[in-house]
N, CA, C and O of each residue as an XYZ file, in Angstrom:
736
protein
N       0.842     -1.176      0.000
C       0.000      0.000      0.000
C       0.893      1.247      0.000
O       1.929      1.164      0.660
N       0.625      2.439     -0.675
C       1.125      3.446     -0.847
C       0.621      4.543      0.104
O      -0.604      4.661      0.120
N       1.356      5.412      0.943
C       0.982      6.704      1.698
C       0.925      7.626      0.741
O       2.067      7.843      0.335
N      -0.112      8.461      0.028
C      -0.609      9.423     -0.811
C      -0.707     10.596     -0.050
O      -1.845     11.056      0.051
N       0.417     11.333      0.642
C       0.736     12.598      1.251
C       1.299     13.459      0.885
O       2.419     13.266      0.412
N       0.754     14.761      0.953
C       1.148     15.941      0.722
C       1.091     16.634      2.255
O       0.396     16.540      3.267
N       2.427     17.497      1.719
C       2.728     18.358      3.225
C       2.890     19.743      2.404
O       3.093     19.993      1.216
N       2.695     20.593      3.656
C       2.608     21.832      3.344
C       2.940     22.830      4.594
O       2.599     22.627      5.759
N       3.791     24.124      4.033
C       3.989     25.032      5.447
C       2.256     25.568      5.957
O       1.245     25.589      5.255
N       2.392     25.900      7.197
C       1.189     26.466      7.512
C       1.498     28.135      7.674
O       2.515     28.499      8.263
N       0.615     29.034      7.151
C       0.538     30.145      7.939
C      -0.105     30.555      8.830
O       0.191     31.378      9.697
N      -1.197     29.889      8.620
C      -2.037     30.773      9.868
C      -2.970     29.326     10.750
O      -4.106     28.972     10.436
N      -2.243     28.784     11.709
C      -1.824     27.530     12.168
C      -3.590     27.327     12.795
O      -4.380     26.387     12.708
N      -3.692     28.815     13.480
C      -5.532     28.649     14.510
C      -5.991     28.777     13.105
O      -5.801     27.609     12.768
N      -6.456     29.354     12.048
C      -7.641     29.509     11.415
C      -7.563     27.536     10.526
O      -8.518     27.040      9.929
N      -6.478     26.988     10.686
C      -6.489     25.640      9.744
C      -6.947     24.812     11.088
O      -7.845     23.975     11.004
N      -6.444     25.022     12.031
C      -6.871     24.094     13.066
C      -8.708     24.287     13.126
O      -9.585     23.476     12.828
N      -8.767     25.139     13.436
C     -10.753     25.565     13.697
C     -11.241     25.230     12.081
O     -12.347     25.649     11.740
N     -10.616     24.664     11.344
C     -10.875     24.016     10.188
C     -11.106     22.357     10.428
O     -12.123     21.705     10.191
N     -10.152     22.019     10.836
C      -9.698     20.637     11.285
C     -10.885     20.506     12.045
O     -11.854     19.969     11.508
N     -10.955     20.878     13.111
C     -11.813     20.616     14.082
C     -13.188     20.643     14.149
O     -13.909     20.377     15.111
N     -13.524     21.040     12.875
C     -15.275     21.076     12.297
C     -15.123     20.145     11.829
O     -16.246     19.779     11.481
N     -14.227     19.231     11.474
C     -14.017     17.376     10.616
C     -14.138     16.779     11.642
O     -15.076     15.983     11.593
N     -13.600     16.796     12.588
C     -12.734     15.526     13.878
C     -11.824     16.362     14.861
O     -11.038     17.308     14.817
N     -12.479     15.309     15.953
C     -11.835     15.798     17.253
C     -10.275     15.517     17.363
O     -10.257     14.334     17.701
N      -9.252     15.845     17.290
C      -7.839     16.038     17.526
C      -7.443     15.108     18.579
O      -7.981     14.837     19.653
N      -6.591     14.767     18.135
C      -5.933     13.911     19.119
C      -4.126     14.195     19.054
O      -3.268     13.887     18.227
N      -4.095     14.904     20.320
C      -2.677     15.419     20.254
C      -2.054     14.161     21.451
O      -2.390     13.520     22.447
N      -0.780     14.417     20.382
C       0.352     13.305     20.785
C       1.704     13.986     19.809
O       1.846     14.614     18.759
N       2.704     13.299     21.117
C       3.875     13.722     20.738
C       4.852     12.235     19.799
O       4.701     11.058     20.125
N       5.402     12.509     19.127
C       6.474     11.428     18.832
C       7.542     11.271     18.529
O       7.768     12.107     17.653
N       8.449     10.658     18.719
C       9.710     10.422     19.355
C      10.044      9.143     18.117
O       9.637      7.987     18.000
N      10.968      9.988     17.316
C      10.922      8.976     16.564
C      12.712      8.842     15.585
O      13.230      9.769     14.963
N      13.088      7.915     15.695
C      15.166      7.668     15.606
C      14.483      6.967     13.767
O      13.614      6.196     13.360
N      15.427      7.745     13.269
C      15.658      6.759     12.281
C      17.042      6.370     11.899
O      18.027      7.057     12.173
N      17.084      5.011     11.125
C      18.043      4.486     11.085
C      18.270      3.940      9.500
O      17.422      3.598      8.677
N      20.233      4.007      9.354
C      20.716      3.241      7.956
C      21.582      2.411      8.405
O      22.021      2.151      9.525
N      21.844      1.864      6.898
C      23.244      1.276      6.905
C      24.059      2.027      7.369
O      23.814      3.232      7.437
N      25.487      1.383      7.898
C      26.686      2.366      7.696
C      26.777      3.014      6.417
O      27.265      4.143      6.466
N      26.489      2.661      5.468
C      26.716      3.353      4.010
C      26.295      4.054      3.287
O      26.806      4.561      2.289
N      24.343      4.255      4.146
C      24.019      5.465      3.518
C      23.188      4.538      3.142
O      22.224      4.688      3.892
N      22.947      3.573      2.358
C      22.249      3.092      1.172
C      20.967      3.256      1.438
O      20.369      3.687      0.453
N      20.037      3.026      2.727
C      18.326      3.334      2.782
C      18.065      4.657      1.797
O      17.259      4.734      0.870
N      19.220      5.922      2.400
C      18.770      7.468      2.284
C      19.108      7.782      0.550
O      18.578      8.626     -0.173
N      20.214      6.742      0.201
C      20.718      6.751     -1.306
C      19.235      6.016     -2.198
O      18.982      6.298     -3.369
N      18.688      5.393     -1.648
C      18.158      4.629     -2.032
C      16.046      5.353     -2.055
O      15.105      4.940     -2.732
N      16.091      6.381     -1.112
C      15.253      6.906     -1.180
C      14.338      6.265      0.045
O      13.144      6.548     -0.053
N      14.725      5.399      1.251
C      14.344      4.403      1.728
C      14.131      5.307      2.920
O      14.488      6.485      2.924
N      13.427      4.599      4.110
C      13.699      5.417      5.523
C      13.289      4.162      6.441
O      12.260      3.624      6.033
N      13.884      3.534      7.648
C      13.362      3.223      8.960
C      13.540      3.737      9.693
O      14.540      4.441      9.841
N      12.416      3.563     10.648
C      12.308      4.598     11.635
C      11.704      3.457     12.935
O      11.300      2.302     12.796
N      11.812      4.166     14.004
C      10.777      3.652     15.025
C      10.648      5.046     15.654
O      11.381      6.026     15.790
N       9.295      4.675     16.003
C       7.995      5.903     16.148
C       7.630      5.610     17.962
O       6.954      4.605     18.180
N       8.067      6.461     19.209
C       7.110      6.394     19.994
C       6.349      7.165     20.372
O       6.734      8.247     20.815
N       4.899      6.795     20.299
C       3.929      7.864     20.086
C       3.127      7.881     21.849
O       2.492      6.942     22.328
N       3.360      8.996     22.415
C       3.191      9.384     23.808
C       1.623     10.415     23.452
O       1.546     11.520     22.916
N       0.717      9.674     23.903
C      -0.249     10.570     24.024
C      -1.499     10.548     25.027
O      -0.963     10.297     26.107
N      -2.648     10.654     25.216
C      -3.656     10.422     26.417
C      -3.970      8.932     26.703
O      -4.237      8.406     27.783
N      -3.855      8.281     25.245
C      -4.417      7.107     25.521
C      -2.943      6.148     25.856
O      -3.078      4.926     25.925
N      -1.852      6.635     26.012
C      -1.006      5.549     26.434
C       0.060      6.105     25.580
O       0.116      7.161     24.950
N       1.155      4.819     25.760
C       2.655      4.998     24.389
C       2.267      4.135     24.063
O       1.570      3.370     24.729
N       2.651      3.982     22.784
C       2.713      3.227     21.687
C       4.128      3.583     20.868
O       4.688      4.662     20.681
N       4.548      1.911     20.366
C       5.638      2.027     19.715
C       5.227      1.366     18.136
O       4.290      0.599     17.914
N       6.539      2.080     16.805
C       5.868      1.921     15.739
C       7.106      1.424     14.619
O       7.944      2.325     14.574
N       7.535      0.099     13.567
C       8.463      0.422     13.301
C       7.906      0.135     12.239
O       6.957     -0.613     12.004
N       8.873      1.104     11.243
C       8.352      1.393     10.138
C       9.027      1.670      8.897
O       9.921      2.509      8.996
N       8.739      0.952      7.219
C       9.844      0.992      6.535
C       9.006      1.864      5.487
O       7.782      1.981      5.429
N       9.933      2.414      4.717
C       8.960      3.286      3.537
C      10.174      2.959      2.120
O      11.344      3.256      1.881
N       8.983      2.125      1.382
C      10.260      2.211      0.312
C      10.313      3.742     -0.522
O       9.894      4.783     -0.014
N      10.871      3.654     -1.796
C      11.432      4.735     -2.487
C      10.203      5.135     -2.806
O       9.239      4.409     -3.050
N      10.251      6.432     -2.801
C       8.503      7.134     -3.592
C       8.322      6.675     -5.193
O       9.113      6.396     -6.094
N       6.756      6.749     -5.061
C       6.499      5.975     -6.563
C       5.474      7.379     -7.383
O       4.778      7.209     -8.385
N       5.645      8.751     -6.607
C       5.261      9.939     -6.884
C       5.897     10.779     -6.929
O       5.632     11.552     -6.008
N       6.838     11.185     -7.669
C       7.812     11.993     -7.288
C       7.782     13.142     -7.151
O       8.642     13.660     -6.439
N       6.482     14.187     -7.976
C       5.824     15.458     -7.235
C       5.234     15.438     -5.345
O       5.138     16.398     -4.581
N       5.025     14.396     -5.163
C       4.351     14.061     -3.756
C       5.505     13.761     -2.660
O       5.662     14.111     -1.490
N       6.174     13.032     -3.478
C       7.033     12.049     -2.787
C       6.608     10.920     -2.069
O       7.346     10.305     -1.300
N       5.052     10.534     -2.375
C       4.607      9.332     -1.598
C       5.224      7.815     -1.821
O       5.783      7.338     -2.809
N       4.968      7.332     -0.752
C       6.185      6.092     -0.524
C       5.033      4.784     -0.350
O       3.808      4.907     -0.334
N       5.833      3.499     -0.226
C       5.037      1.961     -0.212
C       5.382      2.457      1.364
O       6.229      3.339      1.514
N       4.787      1.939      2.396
C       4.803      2.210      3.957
C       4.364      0.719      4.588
O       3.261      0.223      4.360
N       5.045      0.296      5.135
C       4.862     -1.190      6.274
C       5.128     -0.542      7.422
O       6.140      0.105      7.689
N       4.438     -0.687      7.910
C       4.343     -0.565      9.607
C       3.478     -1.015     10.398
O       2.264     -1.015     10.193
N       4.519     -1.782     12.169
C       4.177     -2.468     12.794
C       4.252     -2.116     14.217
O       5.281     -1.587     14.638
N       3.389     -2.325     14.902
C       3.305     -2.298     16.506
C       4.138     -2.816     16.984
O       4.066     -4.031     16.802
N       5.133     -2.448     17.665
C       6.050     -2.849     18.664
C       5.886     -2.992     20.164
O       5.764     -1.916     20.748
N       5.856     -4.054     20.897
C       5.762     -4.014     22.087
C       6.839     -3.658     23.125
O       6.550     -3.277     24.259
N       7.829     -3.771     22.771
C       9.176     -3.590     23.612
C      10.203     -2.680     22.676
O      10.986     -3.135     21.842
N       9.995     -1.188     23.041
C      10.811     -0.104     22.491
C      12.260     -0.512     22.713
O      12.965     -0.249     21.738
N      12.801     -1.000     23.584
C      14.393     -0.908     24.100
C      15.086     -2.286     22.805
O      16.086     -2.102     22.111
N      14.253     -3.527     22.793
C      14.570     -4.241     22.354
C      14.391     -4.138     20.605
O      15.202     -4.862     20.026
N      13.579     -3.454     19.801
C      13.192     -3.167     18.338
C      14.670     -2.037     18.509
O      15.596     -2.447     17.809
N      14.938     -1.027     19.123
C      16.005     -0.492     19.096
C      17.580     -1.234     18.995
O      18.511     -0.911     18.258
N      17.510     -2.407     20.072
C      18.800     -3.281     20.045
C      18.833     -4.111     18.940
O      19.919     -4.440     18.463
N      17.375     -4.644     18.288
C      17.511     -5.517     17.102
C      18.183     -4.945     16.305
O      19.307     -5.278     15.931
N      17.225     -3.533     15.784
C      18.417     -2.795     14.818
C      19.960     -2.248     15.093
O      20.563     -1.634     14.212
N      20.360     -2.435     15.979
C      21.652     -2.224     15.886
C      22.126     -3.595     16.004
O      23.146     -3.785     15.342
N      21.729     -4.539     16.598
C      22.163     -5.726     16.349
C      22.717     -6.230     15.233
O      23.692     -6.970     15.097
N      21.506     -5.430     13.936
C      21.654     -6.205     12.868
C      22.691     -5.358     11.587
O      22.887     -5.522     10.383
N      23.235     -4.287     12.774
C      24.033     -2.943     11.978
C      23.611     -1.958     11.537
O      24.400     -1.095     11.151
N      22.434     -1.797     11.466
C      21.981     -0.459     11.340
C      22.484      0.800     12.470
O      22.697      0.547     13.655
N      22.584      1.775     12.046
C      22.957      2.792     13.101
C      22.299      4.161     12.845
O      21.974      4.621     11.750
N      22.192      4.608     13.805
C      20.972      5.377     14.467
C      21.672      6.860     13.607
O      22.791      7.332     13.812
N      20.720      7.329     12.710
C      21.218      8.638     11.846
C      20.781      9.549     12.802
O      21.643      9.966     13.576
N      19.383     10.045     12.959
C      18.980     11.134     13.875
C      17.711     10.823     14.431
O      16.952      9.931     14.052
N      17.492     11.845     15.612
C      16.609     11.122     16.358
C      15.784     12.493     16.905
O      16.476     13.140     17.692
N      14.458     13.065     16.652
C      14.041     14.280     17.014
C      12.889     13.957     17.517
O      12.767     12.739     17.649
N      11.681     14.793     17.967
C      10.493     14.773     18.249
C      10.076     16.014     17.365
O      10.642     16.996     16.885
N       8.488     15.348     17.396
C       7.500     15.768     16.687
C       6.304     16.260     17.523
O       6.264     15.527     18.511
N       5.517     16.979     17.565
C       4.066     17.533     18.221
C       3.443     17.390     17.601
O       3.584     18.213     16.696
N       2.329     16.475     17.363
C       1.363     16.560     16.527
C      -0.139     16.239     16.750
O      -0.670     15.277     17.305
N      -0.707     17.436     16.095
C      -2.564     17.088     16.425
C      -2.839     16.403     15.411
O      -2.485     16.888     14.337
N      -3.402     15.345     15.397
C      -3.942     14.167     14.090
C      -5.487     14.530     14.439
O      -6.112     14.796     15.465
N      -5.779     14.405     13.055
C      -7.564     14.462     12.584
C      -7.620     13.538     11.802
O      -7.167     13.803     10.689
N      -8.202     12.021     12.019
C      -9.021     11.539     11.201
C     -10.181     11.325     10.717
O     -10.917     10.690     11.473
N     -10.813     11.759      9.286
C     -11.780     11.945      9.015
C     -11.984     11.266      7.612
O     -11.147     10.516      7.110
N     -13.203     11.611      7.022
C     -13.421     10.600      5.148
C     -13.815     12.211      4.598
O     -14.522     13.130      5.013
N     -12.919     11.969      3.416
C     -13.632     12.891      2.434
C     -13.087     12.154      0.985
O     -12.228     11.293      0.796
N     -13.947     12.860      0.099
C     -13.894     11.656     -1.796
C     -13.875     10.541     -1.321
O     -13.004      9.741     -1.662
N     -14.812     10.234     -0.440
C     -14.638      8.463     -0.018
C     -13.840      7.600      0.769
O     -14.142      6.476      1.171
N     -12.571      8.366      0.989
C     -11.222      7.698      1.122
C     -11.058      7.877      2.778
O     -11.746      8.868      3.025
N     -10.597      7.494      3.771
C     -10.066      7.616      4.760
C      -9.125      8.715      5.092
O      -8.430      8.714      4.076
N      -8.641      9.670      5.870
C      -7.913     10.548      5.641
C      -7.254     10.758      7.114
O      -7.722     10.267      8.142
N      -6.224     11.476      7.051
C      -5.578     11.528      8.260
C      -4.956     12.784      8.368
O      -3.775     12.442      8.424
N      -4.970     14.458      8.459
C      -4.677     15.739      8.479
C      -3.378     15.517     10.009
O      -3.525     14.842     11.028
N      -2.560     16.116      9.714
C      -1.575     16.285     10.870
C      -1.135     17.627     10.786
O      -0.435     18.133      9.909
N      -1.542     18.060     11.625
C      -0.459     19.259     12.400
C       0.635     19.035     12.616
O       0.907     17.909     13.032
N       1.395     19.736     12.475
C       2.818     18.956     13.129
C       4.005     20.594     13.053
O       4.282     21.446     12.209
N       4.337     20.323     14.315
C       5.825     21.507     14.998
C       6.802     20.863     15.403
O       6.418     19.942     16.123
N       7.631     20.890     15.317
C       9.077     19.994     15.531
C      10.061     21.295     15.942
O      10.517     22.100     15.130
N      10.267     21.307     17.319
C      10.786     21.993     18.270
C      12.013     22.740     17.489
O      12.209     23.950     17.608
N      12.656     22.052     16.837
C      14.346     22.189     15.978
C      13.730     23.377     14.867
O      14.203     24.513     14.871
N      12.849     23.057     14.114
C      12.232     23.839     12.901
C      11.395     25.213     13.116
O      10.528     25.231     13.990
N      11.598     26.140     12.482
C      10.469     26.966     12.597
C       9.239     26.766     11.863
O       9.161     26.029     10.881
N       8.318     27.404     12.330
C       6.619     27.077     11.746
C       6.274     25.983     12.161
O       6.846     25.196     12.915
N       4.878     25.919     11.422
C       4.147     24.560     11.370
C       3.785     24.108     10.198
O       3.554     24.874      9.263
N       3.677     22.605     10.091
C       3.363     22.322      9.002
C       2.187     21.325      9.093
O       2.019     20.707     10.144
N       1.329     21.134      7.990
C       0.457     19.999      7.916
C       0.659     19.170      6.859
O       0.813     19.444      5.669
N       0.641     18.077      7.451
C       0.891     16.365      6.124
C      -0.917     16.162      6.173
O      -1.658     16.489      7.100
N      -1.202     15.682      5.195
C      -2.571     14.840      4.710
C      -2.092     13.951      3.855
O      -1.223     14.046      2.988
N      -2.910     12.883      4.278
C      -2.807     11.388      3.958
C      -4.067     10.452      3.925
O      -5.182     10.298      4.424
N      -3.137      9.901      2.978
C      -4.617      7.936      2.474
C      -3.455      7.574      2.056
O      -2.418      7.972      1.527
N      -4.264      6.222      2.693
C      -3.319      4.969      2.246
C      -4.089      4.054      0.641
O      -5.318      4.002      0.589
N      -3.325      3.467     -0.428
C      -4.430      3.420     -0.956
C      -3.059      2.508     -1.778
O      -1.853      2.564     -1.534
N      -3.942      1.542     -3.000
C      -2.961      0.844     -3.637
C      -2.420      1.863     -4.934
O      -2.953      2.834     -5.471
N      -0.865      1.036     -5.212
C      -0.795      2.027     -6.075
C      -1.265      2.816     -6.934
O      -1.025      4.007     -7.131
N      -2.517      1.519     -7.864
C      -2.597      2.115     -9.260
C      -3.540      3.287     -8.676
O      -4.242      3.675     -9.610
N      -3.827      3.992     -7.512
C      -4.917      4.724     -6.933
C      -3.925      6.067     -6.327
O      -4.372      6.708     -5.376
N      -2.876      6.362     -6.792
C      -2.424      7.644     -6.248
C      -2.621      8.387     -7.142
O      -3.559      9.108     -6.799
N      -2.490      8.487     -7.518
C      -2.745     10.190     -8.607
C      -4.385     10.560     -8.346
O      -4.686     11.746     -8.209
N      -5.321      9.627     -8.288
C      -6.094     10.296     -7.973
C      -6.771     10.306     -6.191
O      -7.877     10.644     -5.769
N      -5.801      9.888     -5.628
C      -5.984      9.951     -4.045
C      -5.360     11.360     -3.814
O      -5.825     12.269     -3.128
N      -4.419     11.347     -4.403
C      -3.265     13.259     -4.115
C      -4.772     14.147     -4.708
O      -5.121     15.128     -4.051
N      -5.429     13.826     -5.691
C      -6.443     14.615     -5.797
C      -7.373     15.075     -4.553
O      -7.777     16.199     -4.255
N      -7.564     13.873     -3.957
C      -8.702     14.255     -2.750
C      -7.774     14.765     -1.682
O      -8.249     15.581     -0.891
N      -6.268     14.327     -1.520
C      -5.811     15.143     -0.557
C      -5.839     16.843     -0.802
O      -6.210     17.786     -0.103
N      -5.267     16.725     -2.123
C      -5.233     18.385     -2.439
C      -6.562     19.109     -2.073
O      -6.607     20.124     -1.377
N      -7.598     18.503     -2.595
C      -8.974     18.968     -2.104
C      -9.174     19.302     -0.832
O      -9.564     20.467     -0.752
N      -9.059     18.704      0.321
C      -8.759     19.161      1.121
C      -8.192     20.427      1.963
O      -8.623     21.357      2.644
N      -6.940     19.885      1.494
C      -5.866     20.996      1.428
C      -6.429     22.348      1.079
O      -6.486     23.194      1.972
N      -6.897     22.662     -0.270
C      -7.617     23.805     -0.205
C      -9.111     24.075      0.557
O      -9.655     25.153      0.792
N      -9.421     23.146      0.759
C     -10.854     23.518      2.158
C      -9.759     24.140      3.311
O     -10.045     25.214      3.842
N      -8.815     23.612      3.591
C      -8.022     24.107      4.722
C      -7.556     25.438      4.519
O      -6.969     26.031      5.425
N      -7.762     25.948      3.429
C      -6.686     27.158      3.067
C      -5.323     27.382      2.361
O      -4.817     28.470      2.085
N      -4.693     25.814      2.057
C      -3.836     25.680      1.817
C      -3.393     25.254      0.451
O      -3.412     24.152     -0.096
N      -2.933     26.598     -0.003
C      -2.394     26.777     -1.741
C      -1.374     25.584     -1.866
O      -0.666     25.111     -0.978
N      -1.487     25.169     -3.355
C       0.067     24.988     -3.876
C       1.200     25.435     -3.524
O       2.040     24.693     -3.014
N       1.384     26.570     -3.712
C       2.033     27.684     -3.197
C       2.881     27.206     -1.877
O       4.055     27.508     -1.662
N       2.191     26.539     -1.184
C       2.616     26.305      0.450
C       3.282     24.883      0.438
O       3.906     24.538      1.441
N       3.175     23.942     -0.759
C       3.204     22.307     -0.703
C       4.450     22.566     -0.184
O       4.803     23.739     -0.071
N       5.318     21.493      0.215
C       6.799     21.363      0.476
C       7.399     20.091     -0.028
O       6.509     19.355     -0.454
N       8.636     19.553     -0.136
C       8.920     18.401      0.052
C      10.240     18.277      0.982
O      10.842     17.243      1.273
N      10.408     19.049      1.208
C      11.484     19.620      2.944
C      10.853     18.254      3.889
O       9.769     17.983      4.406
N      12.143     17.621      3.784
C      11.980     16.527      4.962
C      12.346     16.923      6.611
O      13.247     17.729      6.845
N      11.879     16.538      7.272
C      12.047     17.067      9.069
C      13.125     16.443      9.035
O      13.842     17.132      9.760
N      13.875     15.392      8.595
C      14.973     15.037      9.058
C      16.339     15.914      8.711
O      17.456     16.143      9.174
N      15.600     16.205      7.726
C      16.763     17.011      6.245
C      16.817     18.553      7.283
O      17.948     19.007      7.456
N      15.768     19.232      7.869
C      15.775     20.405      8.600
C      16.457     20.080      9.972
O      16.935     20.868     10.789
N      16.409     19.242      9.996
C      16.896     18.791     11.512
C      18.239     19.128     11.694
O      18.831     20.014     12.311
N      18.559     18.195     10.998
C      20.163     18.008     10.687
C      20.627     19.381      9.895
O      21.624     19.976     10.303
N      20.202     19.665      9.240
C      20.676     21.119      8.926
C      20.631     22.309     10.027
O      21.424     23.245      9.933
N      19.761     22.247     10.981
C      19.788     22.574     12.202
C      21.002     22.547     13.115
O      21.607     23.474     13.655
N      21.164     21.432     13.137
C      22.338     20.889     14.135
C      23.514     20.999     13.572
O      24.426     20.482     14.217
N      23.812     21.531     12.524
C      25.041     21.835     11.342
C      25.856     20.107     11.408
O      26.825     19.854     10.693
């Protein structure tokens, strides 16, 4: 299955939220999330990412590990996405280094999630501030099989402009890529 997401800077963070929130009630949670390569680079050469995700919020932690192959959209950048529930954070951490992977960077995220349906599809709006970065940004997402992205980015974009949010604003600025440029 393919993640059909578009992200975008926010400007005016309350008038998109009191948007959001006429869809679905918010559910804020923070996440804590390391990703990891080869020694050689090859996931990030490769267009690849693992990560593990712990997601701290009202209803508990939850842990998440997660592979994204190379994007099969390259205006979008949407990726194939596997991801799995982890029960034991310390130990999904030791596997991967066990198995040589090593830990590239490791930041947190703030994020209000809205899930809601619009064009039919399942949808998932994120807020998201990452302490290191300035602004805010919002990702929207469906998961959907391939031959179904081009016109899933449709219903995200749709969206997107119910929210307020031009072309103009899309990004493909990765949080990791700001991160680390952050930290020189």
């Amino acid at each position: 299955m393919i993640e059909a997401e578009l992200k975008a800077r926010v400007h005016s963070p309350e008038t998109v939220m009191r948007r959001l929130e006429a869809r679905a009630t918010a559910r804020v949670e923070v996440y804590q999330d390391t990703y990891y390569d080869r020694p050689d680079g090859s996931l990030e050469k490769a267009d690849e990412e693992l990560r593990v995700r712990t997601v701290l919020g009202a209803d508990g932690t939850r842990t998440l590990l997660t592979f994204k192959g190379a994007a099969v959209d390259e205006e979008s950048g949407s990726k194939p996405e596997h991801e799995t529930a982890v029960t034991d954070t310390a130990a999904a951490h030791a596997i991967l280094d066990g198995l040589g992977y090593v830990k590239v960077i490791a930041f947190e995220k703030r994020c209000r999630n809205y899930e809601f349906e619009s064009g039919g599809r399942r949808m998932l709006a994120t807020l998201v501030q990452v302490p290191e970065i300035d602004g805010t940004f919002i990702e929207v997402e469906t998961i959907v099989p391939e031959d179904e992205v081009a016109p899933a980015l449709g219903d995200v974009r749709a969206v997107l402009a119910d929210l307020g949010i031009g072309a103009e604003d899309l990004t493909r600025e990765t949080y990791t890529g700001a991160v680390a440029a952050g930290r020189g």
